[in-house]
C-alpha positions in Angstrom: 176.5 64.2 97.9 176.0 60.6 98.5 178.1 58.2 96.6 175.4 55.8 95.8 172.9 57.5 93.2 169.1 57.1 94.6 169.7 53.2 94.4 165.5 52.4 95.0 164.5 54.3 92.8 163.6 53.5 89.0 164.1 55.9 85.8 161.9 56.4 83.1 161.9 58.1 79.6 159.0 60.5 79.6 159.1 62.9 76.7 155.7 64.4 76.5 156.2 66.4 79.1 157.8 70.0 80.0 160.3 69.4 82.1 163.5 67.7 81.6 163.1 65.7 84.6 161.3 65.0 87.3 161.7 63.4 91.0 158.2 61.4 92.0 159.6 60.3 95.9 156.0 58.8 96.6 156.2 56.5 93.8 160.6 56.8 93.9 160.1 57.4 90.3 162.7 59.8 88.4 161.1 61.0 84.8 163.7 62.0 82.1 162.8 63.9 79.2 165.2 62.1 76.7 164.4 64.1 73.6 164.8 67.0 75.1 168.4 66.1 75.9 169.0 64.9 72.6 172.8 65.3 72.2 172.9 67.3 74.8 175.2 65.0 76.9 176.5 68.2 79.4 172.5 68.9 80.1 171.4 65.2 80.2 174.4 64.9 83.0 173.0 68.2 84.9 169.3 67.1 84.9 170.4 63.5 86.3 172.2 64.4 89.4 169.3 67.2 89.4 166.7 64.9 89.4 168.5 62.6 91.6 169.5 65.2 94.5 165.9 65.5 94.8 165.5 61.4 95.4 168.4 62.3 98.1 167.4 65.5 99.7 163.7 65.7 99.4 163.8 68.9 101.6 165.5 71.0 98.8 163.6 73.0 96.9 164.5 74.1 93.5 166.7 76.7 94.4 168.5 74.8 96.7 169.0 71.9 94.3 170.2 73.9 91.9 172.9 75.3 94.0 174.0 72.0 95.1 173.7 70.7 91.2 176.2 73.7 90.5 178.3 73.3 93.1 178.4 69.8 92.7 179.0 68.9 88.3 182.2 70.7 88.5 183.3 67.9 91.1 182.6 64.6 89.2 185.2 61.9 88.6 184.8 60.2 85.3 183.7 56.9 87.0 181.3 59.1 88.9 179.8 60.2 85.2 180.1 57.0 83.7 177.9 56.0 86.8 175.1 58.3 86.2 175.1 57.4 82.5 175.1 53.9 82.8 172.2 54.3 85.6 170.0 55.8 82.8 170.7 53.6 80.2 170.9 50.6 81.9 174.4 49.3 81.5 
């Protein structure tokens, strides 16, 4: 996975609808369904680099995101976390 997470593209809290996230590459657009995640820190992680590998590979299809989402979590450095984190909420 690419180091730099989907740096052109802009997140939003959108909580009205079903997913918990979504990946809008015309607009490079990536939806989060916040109260979904409500502490739910471990899921809110997975549906960011989720969301994200589909900003990176826009290919994939959901089966194929997945896999690399799973083979990718257990991976993570804590600066790598911190980094998705802080991408969302803006710190």
């Amino acid at each position: 996975m690419k180091e730099v997470i989907a740096p052109s593209y802009k997140i939003f809290t959108w909580n009205r609808m079903k997913p918990l996230g979504l990946c809008d590459w015309e607009n490079r657009e990536i939806f989060i369904n916040e109260k979904a995640h409500k502490n739910k820190p471990v899921e809110m992680l997975d549906t960011l680099v989720h969301e994200e590998a589909h900003a990176v590979y826009p290919e994939f299809n959901e089966r194929e995101v997945a896999g690399l989402v799973a083979e990718m979590l257990p991976t993570l450095t804590h600066p790598q976390i911190v980094a998705y984190f802080n991408l969302y909420y803006g710190n």
